[in-house]
C-alpha positions in Angstrom: 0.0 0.0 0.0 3.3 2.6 0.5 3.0 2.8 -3.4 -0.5 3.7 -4.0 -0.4 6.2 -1.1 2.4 7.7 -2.5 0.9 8.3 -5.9 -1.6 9.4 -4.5 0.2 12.3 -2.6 2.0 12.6 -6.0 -1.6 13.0 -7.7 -2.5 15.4 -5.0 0.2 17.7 -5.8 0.0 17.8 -9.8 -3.5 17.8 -10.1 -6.3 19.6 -8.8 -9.8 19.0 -9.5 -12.7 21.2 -10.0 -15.5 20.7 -7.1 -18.9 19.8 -8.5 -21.6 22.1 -8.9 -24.2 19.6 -8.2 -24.9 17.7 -4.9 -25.3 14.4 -5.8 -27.1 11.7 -3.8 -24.4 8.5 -3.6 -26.1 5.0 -2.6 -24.8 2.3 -1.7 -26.7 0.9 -5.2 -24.5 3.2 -7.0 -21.1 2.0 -5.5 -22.0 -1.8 -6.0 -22.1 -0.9 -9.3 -18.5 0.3 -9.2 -17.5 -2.3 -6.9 -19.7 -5.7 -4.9 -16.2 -5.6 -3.1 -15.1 -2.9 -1.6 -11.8 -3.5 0.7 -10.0 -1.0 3.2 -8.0 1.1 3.1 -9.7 3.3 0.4 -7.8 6.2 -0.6 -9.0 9.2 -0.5 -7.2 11.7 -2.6 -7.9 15.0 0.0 -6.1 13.3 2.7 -3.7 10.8 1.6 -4.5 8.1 4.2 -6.9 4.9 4.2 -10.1 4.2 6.0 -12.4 1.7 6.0 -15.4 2.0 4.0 -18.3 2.3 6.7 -21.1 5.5 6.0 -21.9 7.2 2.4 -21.3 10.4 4.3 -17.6 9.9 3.6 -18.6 10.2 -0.1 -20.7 13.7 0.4 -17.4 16.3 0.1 -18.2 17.3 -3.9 -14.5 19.4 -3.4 -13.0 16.3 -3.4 -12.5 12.8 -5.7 -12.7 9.2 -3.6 -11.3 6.1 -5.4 -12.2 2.7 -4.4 -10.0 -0.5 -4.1 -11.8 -4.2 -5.6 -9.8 -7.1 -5.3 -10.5 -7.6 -8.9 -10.0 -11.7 -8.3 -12.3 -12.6 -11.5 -10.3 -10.0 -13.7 -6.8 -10.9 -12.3 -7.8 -14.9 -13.2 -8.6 -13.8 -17.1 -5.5 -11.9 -17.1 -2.0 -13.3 -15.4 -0.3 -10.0 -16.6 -2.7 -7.6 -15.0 -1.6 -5.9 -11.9 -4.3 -3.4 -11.5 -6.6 -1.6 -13.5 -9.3 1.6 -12.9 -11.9 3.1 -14.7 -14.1 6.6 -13.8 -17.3 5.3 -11.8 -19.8 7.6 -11.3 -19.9 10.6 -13.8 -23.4 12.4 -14.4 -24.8 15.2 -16.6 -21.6 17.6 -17.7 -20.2 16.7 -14.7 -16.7 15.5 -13.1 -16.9 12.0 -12.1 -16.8 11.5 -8.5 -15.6 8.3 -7.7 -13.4 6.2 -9.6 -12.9 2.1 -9.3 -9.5 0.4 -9.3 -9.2 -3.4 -8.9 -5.9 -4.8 -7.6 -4.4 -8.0 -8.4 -2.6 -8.6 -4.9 -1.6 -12.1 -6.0 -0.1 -11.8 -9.2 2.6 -13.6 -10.2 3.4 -10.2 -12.0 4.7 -8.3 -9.0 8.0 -10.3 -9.0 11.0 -8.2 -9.7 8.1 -5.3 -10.6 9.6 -1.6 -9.3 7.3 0.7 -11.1 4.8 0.6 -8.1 4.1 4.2 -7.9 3.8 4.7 -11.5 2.2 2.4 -11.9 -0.7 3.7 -9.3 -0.3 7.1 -10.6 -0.7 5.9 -14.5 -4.1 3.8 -13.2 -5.1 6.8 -10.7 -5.6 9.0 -13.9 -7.1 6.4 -15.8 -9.6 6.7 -12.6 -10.2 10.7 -13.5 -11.4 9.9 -17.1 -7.8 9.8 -19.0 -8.8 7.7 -22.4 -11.4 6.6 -20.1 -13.9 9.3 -20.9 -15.5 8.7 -24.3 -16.1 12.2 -25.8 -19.8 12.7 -27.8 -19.4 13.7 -31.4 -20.0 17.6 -30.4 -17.0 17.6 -28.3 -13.2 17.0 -29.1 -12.5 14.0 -31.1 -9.7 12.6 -32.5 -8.5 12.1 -36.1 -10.0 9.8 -38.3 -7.9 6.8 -37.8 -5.6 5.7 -41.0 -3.2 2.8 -41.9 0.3 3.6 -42.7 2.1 1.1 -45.4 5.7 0.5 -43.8 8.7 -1.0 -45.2 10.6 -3.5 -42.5 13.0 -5.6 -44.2 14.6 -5.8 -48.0 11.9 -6.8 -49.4 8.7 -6.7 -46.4 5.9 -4.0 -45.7 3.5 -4.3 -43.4 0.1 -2.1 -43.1 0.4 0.0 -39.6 -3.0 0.7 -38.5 -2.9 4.5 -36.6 -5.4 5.7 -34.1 -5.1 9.3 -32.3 -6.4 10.0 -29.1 -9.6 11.9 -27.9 -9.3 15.7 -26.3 -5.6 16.1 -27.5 -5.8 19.2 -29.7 -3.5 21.4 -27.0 -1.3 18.5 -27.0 -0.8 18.0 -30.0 0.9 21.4 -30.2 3.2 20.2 -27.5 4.4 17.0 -29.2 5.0 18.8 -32.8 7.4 21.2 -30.1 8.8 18.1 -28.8 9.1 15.8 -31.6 10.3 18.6 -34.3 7.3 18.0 -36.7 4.7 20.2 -37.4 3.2 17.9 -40.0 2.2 15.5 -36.8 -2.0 14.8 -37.2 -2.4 13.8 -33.8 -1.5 11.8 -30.5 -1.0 8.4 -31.5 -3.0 5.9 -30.0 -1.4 2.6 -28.6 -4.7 0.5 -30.3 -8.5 1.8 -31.2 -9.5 1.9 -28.0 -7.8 5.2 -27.3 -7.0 4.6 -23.9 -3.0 5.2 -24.1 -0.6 6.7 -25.7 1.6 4.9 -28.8 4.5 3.1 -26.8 6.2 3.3 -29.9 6.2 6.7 -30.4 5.9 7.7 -26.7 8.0 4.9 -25.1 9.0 6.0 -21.0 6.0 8.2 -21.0 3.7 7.8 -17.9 0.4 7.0 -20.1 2.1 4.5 -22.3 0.8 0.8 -21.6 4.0 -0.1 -20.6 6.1 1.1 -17.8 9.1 1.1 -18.2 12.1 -0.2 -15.2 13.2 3.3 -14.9 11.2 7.1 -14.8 8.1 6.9 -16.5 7.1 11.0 -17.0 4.0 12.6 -17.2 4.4 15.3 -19.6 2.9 18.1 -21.3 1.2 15.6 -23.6 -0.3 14.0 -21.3 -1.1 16.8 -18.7 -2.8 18.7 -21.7 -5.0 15.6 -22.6 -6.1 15.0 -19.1 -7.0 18.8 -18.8 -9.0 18.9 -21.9 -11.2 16.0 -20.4 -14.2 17.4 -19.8 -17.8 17.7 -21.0 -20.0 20.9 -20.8 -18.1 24.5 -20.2 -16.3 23.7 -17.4 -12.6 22.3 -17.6 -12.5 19.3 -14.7 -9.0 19.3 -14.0 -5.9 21.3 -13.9 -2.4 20.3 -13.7 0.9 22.0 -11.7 2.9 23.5 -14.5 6.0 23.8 -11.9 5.8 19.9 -12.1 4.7 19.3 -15.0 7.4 21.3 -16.8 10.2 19.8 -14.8 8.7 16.1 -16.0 8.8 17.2 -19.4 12.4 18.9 -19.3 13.5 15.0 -18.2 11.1 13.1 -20.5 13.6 12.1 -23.4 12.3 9.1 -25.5 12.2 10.5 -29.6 13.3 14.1 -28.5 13.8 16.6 -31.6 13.5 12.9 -33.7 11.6 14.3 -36.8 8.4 12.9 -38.9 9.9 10.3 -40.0 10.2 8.9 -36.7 6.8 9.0 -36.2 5.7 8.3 -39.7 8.3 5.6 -40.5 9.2 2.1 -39.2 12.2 1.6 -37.2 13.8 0.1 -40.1 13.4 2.9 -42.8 14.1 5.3 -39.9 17.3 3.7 -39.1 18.3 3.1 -42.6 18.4 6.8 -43.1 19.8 7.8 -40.1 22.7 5.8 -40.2 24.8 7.7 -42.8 25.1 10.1 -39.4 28.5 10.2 -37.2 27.0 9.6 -34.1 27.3 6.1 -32.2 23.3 5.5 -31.9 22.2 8.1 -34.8 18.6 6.2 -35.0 18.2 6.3 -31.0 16.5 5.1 -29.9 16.7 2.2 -32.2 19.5 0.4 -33.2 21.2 0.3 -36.7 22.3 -2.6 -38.5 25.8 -1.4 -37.7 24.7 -1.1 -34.0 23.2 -4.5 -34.0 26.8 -6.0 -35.5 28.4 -4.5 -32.5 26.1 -6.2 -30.1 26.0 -10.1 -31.4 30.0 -9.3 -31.6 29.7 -8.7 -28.2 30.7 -5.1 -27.8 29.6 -1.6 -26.4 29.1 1.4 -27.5 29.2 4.8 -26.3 25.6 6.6 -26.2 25.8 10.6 -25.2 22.4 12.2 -23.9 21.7 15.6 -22.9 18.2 17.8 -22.6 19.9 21.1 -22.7 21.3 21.5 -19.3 22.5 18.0 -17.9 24.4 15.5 -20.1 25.0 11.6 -19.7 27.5 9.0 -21.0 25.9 5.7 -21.2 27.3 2.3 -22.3 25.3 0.3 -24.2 23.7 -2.9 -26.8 21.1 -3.6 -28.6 18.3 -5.5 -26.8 17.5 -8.8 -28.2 14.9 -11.5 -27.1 13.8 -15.1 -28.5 10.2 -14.5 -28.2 7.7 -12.1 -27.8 3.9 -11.9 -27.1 2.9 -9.7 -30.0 1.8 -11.5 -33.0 2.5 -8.9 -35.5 6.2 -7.7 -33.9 8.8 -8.6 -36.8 11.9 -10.4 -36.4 15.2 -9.2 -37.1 15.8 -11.6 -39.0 13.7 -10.3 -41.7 14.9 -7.0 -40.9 18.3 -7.8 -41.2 19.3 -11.1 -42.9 22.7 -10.4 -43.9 23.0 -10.1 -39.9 20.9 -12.6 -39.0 20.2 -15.4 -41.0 22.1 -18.3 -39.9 21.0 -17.6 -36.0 17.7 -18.6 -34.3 14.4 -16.3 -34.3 15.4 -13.8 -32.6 13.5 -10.1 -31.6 14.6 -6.7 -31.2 12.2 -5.3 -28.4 9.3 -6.3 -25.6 5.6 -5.8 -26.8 4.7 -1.9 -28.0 8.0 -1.6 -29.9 6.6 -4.1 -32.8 9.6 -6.4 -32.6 12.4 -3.2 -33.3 16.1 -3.1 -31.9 15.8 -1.2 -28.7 18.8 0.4 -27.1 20.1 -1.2 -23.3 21.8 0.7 -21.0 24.3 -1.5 -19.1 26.2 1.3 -17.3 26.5 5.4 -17.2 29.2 7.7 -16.4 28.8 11.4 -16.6 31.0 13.0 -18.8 30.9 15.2 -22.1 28.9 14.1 -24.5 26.8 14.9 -27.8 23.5 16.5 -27.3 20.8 14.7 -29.0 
């Protein structure tokens, strides 16, 4: 529980919600909806403590936004990978929800050798407030008509990439053509039709990405301005600490100033063209044919990072795996089979990354270094 308290103290201090205008009458019919079982401690985001679950009266401060805990036992059985999950519960009219529902998986297998607790709860704590939760009506913000991308990933493979955006993202939008260096970008990518994350491709460590990753996960501008443009009616439901914000944007790093074509092309046309350039990783962060060489040789390689005011040295390889749990994910073997074709099946990256060469850190000195 030190985890979910914590994001919520985190939540408490990024995000501040707008008190409803409406008093609403909560029964104990409307929270068996959201949950038949409801366990202590319950946070509750104005006080950053647990308590047991015993009068609706506890549910009457409109200034404020409860979540509730489920062991979600049936949920965690379908899904052996699911460590928790949370959805907006009660939202009426135009409206802020006021409660939101997350169900724990307590017994997963999953939690082994897990350390992204707190983001984690923080990622599932804003999925609770309505972020790609909140299904907007056709008279409020939508996203771009979803498209399909033809890509070519080997000598002589394409593949059809299917491209979703996500829902109340127009002020983000202008954020990630900042970030990204493309002001050709439609939209937020989607991570599937559902709209209910961000691309993990495109986005990778960011903190609404489906997968978190081992290290920081940030919640950025993108995803700040998405969550503050969820709302229905005239009255915006959330706002978000700049301060904060800001300073988790300023360390987000994942496809900084990396162009349209990283966002338009696969990782193998994107690191065919990039890899004319001097630097050691010039597709980062994807690996090269000439990076992925250096890795089944065995070696190294020096990868320099900075955002502007604080620079990195890292040592690192090209991750590569023997299986993966995404059907569609190509192997690197078709990608590269001058590299690769007398040696096993073998994949470039975990699920989200659609099978390409991801960069491993194995170490990190700081030192001087090239500015990506």
């Amino acid at each position: 529980m030190k985890d979910i308290i914590a994001a919520v103290k985190w939540i408490e201090s990024v995000i501040q919600i707008q008190s409803s205008s409406v008093m609403y009458n909560i029964t104990w019919n409307d929270l068996s909806r959201c949950s038949k079982n409801i366990i202590p401690p319950t946070a509750k985001l104005s006080q950053s403590s647990g308590y047991k679950l015993q009068s609706l009266n506890q549910l009457t401060d409109f200034t404020n936004f409860n979540l509730i805990l489920r062991d979600g036992s049936k949920e965690c059985q379908e899904d052996p990978f699911l460590l928790a999950a949370a959805t907006p519960c009660l939202q009426k009219s135009k409206e802020r929800p006021q409660l939101g529902l997350m169900i724990l998986c307590t017994n997963s297998k999953a939690w082994n050798g897990f350390t992204s607790g707190i983001d984690l709860f923080k990622h599932e704590i804003l999925h609770s407030l309505g972020f790609g939760t909140f299904i907007p009506s056709k008279a409020e913000q939508r996203s771009p008509p979803s498209t399909v991308l033809s890509q070519r990933v080997g000598v002589n493979k394409f593949v059809k990439q299917d491209v979703h955006y996500m829902d109340f993202a127009s002020e983000a939008l202008k954020h990630a053509r900042d970030y990204f260096g493309c002001s050709k970008m439609v939209g937020i990518n989607a991570d599937d039709e559902q709209k209910m994350h961000l691309d993990e491709y495109i986005f990778g460590n960011e903190l609404m990405t489906p997968i978190l990753s081992k290290g920081n996960n940030y919640f950025t501008k993108i995803s700040a301005s998405i969550l503050e443009n969820t709302f229905t009616g005239d009255k915006q439901w959330y706002k978000t600490n700049s301060f904060i914000v800001d300073q988790q944007t300023r360390s987000y790093w994942y496809g900084r100033n990396a162009g349209c074509e990283f966002l338009t092309q696969s990782c193998y046309e994107f690191g065919n063209k990039k890899s004319k350039s001097a630097l050691s990783f010039p597709a980062f962060p994807f690996c090269t044919e000439t990076n992925l060489k250096a890795t089944v040789s065995g070696h190294k390689q020096d990868l320099c990072l900075g955002n502007g005011t604080e620079k990195v040295q890292l040592m690192t390889f090209c991750h590569m795996q023997s299986k993966t749990y995404d059907t569609t994910s190509i192997t690197l073997n078709d990608m590269f089979p001058q590299t690769f074709k007398s040696k096993p099946l073998v994949y470039g990256s975990v699920n989200g990354y659609r099978g390409c060469p991801i960069i491993s850190v194995s170490a990190s000195t700081a030192e001087h270094c090239i500015t990506y």
